[in-house]
Structure formats: structure tokens, C-alpha cells
FIDRENSE-880551 format. One line per field, with one value per residue: residue in one letter; residue number from 1; x, y, z of N, C-alpha, C in turn; chain. Coordinates in nm, 2 decimals. Each point is the difference from the previous one (the first is absolute). Example, Ala and Ser with C-alpha at 12.3 -4.5 7.8 and 13.67 -1.06 7.14 Angstrom:
BEGIN
type	[A,S]
seq	[1,2]
n_c1	[1.32,-0.04]
n_c2	[-0.57,0.11]
n_c3	[0.78,-0.07]
ca_c1	[-0.09,0.09]
ca_c2	[0.12,0.11]
ca_c3	[0.00,0.00]
c_c1	[0.09,-0.08]
c_c2	[0.12,0.11]
c_c3	[0.00,0.08]
mol	[A,A]
//
This chain:
BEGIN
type	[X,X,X,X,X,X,X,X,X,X,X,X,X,X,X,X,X,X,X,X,X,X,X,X,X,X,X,X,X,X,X,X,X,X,X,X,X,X,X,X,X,X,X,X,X,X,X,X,X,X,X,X,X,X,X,X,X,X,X,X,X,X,X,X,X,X,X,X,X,X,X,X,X,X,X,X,X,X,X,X,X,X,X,X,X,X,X,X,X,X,X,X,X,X,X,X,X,X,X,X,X,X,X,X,X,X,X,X,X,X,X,X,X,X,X,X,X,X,X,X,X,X,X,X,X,X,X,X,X,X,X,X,X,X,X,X,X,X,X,X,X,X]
seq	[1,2,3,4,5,6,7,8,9,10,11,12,13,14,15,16,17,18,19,20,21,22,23,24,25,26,27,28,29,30,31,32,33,34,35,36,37,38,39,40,41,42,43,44,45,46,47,48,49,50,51,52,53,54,55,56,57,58,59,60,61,62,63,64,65,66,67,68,69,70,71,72,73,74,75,76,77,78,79,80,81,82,83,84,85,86,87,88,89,90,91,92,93,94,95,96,97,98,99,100,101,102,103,104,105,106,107,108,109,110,111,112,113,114,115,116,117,118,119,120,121,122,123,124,125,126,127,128,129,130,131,132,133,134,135,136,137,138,139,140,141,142]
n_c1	[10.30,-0.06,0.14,0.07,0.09,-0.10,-0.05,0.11,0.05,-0.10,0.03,0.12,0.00,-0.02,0.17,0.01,-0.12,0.11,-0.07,-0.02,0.02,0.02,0.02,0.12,0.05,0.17,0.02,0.13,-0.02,0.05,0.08,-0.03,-0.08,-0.10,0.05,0.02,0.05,0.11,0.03,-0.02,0.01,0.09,0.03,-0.04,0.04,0.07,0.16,0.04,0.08,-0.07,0.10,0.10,0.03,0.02,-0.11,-0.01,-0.12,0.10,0.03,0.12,0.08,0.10,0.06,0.11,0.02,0.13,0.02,0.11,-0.13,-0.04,-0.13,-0.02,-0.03,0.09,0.08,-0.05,0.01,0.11,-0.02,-0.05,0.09,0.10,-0.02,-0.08,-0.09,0.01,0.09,0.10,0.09,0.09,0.03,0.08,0.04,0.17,0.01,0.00,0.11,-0.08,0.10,-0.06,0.08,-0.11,0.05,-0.07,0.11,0.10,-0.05,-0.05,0.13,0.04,-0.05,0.01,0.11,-0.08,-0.02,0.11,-0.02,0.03,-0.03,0.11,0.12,0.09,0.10,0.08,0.08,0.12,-0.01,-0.16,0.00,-0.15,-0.10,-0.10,-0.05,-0.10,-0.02,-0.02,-0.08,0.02,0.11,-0.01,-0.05,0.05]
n_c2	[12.17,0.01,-0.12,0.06,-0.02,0.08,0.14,0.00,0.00,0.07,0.05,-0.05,0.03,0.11,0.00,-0.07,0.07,0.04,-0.05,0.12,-0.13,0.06,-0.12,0.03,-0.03,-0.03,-0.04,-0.03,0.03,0.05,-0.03,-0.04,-0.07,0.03,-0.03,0.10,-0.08,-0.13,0.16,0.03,-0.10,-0.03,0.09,-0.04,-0.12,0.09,-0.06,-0.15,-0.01,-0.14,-0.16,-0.04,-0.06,0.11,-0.05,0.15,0.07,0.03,0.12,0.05,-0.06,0.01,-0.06,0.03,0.11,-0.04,0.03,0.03,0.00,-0.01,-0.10,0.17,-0.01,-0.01,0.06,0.09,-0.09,-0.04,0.12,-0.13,-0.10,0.12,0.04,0.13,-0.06,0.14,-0.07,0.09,0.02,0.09,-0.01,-0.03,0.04,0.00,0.14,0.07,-0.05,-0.08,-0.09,-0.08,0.09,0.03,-0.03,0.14,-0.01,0.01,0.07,0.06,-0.13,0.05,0.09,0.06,-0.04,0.09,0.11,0.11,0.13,0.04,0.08,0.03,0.13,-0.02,0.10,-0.09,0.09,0.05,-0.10,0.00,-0.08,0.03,-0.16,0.06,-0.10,-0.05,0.00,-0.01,0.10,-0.06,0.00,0.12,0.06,-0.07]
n_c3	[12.14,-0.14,0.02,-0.11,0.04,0.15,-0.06,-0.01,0.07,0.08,-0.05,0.04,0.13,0.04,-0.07,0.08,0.02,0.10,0.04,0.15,0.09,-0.10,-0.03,0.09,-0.11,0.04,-0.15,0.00,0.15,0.04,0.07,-0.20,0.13,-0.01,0.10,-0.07,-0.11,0.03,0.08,-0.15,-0.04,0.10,-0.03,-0.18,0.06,0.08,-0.10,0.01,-0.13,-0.08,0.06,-0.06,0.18,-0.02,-0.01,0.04,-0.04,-0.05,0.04,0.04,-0.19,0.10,-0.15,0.03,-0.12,-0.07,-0.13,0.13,0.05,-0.15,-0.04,-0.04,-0.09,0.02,0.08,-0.12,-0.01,0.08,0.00,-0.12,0.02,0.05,-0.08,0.12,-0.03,0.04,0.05,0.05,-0.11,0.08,-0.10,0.10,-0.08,-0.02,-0.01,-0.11,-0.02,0.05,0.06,-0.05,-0.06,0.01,-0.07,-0.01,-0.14,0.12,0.06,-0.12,-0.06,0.08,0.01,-0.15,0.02,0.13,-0.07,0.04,0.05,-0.12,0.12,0.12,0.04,0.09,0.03,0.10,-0.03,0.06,0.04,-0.02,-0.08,0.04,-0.02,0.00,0.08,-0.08,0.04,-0.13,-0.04,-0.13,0.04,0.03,-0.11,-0.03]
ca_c1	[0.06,0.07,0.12,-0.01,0.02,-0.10,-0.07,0.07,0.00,-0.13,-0.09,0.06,-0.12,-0.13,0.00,0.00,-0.15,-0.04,-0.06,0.00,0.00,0.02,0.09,0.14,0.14,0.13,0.09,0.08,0.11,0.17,0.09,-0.05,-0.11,0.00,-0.05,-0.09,-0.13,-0.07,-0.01,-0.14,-0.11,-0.05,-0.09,-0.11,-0.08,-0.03,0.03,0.11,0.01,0.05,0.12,-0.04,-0.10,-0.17,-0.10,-0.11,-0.05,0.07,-0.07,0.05,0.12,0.11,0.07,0.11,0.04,0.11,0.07,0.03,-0.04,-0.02,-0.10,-0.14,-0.10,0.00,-0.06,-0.19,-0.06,0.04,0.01,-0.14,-0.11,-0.12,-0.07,-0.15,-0.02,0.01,0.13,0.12,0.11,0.08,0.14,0.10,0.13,0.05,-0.05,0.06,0.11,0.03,0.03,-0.09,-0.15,-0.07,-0.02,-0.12,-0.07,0.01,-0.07,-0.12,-0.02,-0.03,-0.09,-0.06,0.03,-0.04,-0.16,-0.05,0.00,0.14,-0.06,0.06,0.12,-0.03,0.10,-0.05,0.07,0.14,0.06,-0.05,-0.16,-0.08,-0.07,-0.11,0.02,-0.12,-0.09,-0.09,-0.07,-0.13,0.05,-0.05,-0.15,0.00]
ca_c2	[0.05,-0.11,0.04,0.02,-0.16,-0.10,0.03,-0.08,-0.14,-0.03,0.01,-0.10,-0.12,0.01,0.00,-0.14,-0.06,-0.06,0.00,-0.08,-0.13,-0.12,-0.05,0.00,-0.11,0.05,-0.10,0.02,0.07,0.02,0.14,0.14,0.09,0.15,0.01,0.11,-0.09,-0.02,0.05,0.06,-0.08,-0.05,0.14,-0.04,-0.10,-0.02,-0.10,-0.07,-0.07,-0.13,-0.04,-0.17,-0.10,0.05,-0.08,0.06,0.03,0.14,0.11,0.02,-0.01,0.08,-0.08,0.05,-0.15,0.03,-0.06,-0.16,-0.08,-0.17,0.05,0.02,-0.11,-0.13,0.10,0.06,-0.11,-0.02,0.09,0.02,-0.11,-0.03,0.14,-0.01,0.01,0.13,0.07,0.03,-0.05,0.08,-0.04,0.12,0.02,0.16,0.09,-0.03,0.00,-0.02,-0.14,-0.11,0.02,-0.13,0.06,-0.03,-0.17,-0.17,0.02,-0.03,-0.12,-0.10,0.05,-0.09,-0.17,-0.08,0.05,0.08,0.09,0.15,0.13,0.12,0.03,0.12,0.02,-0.01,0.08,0.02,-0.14,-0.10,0.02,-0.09,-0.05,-0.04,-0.07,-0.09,-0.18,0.03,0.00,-0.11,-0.05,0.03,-0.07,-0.13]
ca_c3	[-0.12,-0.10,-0.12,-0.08,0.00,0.00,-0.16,-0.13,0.04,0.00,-0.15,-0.10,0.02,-0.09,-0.10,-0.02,0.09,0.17,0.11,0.12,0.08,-0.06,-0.02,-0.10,0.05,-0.09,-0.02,-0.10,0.09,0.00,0.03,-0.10,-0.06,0.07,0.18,-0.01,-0.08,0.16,0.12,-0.02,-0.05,0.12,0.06,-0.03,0.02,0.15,0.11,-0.01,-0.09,0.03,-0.07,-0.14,0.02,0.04,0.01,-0.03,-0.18,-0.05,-0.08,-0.06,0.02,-0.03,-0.02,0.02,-0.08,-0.08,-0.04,0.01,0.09,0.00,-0.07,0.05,-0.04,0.16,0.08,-0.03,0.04,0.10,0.07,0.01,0.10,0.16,-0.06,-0.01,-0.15,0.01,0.00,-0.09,0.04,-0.01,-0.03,0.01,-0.06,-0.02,-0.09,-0.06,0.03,0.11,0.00,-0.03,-0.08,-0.10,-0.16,0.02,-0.05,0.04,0.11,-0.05,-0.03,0.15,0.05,-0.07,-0.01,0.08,0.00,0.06,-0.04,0.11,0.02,0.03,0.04,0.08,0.07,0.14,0.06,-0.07,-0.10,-0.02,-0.07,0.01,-0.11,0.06,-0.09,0.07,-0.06,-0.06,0.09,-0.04,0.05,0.18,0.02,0.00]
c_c1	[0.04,0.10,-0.07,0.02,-0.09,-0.09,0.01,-0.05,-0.15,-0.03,0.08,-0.16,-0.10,-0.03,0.01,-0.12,0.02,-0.10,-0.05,-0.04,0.03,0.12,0.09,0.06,0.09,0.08,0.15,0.04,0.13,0.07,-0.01,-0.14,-0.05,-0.08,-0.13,-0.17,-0.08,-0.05,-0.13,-0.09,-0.03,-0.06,-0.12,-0.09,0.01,0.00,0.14,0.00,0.03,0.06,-0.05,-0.06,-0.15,-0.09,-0.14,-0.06,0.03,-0.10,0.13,0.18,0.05,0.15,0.13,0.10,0.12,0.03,0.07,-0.11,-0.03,-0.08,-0.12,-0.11,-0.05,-0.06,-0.10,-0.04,-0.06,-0.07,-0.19,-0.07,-0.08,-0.06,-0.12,-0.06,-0.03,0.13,0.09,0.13,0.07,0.15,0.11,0.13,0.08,0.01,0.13,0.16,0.02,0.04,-0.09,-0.15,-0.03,-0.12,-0.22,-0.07,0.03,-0.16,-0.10,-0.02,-0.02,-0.19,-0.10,-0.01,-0.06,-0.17,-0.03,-0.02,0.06,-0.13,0.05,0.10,0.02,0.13,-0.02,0.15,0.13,0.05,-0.07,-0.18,-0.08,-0.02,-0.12,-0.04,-0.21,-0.08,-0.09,-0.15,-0.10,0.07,-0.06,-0.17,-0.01,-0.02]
c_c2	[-0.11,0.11,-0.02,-0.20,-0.13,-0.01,-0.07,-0.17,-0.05,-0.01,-0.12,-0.16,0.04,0.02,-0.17,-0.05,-0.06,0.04,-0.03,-0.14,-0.08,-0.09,-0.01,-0.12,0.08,-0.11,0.06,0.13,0.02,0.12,0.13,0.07,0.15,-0.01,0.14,-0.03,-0.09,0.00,0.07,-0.08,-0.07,0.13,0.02,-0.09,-0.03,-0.15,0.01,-0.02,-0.11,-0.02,-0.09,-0.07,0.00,-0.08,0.02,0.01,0.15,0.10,0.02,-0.04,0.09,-0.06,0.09,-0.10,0.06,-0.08,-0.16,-0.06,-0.11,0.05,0.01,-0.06,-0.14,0.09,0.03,-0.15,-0.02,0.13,0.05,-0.04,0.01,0.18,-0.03,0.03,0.14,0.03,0.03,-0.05,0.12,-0.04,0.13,0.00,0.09,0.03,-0.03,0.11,-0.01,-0.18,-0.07,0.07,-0.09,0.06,-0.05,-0.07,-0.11,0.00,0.01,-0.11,-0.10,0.03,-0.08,-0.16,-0.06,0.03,0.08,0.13,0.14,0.11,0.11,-0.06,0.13,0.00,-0.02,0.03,0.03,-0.10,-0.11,0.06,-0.14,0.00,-0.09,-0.12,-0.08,-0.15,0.11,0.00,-0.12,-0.14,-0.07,-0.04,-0.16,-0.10]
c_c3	[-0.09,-0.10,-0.11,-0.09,0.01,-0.06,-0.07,0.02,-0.04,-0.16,-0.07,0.02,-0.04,-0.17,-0.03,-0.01,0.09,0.07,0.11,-0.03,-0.18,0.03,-0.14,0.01,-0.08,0.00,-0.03,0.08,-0.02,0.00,-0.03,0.00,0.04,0.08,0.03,-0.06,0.11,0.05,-0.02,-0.01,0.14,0.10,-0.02,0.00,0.12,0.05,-0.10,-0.17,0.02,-0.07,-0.10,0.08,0.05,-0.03,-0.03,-0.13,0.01,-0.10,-0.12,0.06,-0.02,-0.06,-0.04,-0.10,-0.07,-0.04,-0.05,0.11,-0.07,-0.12,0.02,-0.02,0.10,0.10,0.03,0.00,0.15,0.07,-0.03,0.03,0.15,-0.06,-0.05,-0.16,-0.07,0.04,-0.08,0.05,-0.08,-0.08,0.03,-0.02,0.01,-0.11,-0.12,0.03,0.15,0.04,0.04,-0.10,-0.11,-0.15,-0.01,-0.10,0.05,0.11,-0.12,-0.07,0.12,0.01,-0.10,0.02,0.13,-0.04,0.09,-0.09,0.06,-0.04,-0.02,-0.01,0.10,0.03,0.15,0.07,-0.12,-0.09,-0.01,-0.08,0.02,-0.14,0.02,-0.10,0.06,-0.10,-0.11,0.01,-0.08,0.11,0.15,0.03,-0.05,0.12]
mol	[A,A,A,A,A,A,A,A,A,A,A,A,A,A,A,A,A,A,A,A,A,A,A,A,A,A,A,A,A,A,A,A,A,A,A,A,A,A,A,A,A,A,A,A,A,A,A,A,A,A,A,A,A,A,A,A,A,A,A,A,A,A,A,A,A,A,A,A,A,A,A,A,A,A,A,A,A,A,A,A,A,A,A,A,A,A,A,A,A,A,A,A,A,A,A,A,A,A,A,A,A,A,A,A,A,A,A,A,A,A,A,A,A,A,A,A,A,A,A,A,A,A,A,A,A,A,A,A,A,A,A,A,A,A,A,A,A,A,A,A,A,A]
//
């Protein structure tokens, strides 16, 4: 029998483009995130989410960001470098009126200023919205 919950759950990943065995990394953990989001996306890929020191070439970030963490623009840096040249990097933030939300022109002059590019936006549960963020694509065939 599937809850109603784990429905739920399932489509947030698959509203991410997870898929079985890719690899994930999640930077920017902490107390506030939503464990549900998680718990799906490791259901879906039928293993583990990796941490910042992962090692591997990642399919997709998961970067958990507010506010006060620092500046994004650094970050999407840092968080592109072990990213397969097809990957995404998820920006997740909380929603608005929610603590550490983050104003979606600071996250689209960040995004600009490294040469990426924003796709989607997706809600990924009660207090947090993704921002899909990838390498352009004249970019990627280089």
C-alpha cells in the first residue's frame, strides 16, 4: 500500500528530473531542510545523496541556500566544478515569507554572473522552491 505522502514525495523527484542511479550531491544541509525532499530523491535513485566531499562527477546539485549563507555566485562556482557537463544544479531556497528567503533577483544576477542559465522553478515541498539552474547549451558543445 502507498500513502498518499509517498506519492507525493515521488513526483517532487521526478519533478526535479531524478533519476534511478544518477548521482546527486547536496551542499548547504542543515537543520532547515525538508527531510521529505530527501527522502524522496534517495528513493529515487536508489541509494544515498552525496555530501560536499564527494569526489565523484555528479548528475545533479542539490544546493540548499538562504539568504545569509554567503555569496551565491561563489557557490555555483564551486558546486560546478565536479558537474557532468549535462548536469543541473538545483538552487533551493525558502519560499517567500519564509527565514532565509532569498529575493529571485539576487539568485538571477548570481546565475547570470557565473554563465549559467535558470530553466525552471518548481516548488519542492511547504517552505522551499527549487531553481533549476544548467551550462548553456552553446556552452556545453565546446
Amino acid at each position: 500500500m502507498v500513502a498518499a505522502g509517498d506519492a507525493e514525495q515521488r513526483s517532487v523527484a521526478e519533478r526535479l528530473g531524478i533519476k534511478p542511479d544518477m548521482v546527486v550531491q547536496e551542499i548547504g544541509w542543515d537543520e532547515d531542510v525538508d527531510d521529505d525532499v530527501r527522502a524522496a530523491i534517495e528513493e529515487q535513485i536508489g541509494g544515498e545523496i552525496l555530501d560536499e566531499d564527494a569526489q565523484e562527477v555528479i548528475d545533479v546539485v542539490l544546493l540548499w541556500w538562504r539568504e545569509d549563507d554567503g555569496d551565491l555566485g561563489d557557490a555555483l562556482i564551486d558546486v560546478r566544478t565536479p558537474l557532468d557537463e549535462t548536469g543541473v544544479i538545483w538552487v533551493l531556497t525558502p519560499k517567500t515569507g519564509q527565514p532565509g528567503h532569498v529575493e529571485p533577483s539576487e539568485i538571477a544576477e548570481a546565475v547570470s554572473a557565473v554563465g549559467l542559465a535558470q530553466t525552471a522553478n518548481v516548488s519542492v515541498g511547504p517552505d522551499w522552491i527549487g531553481v533549476r539552474l544548467v551550462s548553456p547549451k552553446s556552452q556545453s558543445k565546446r
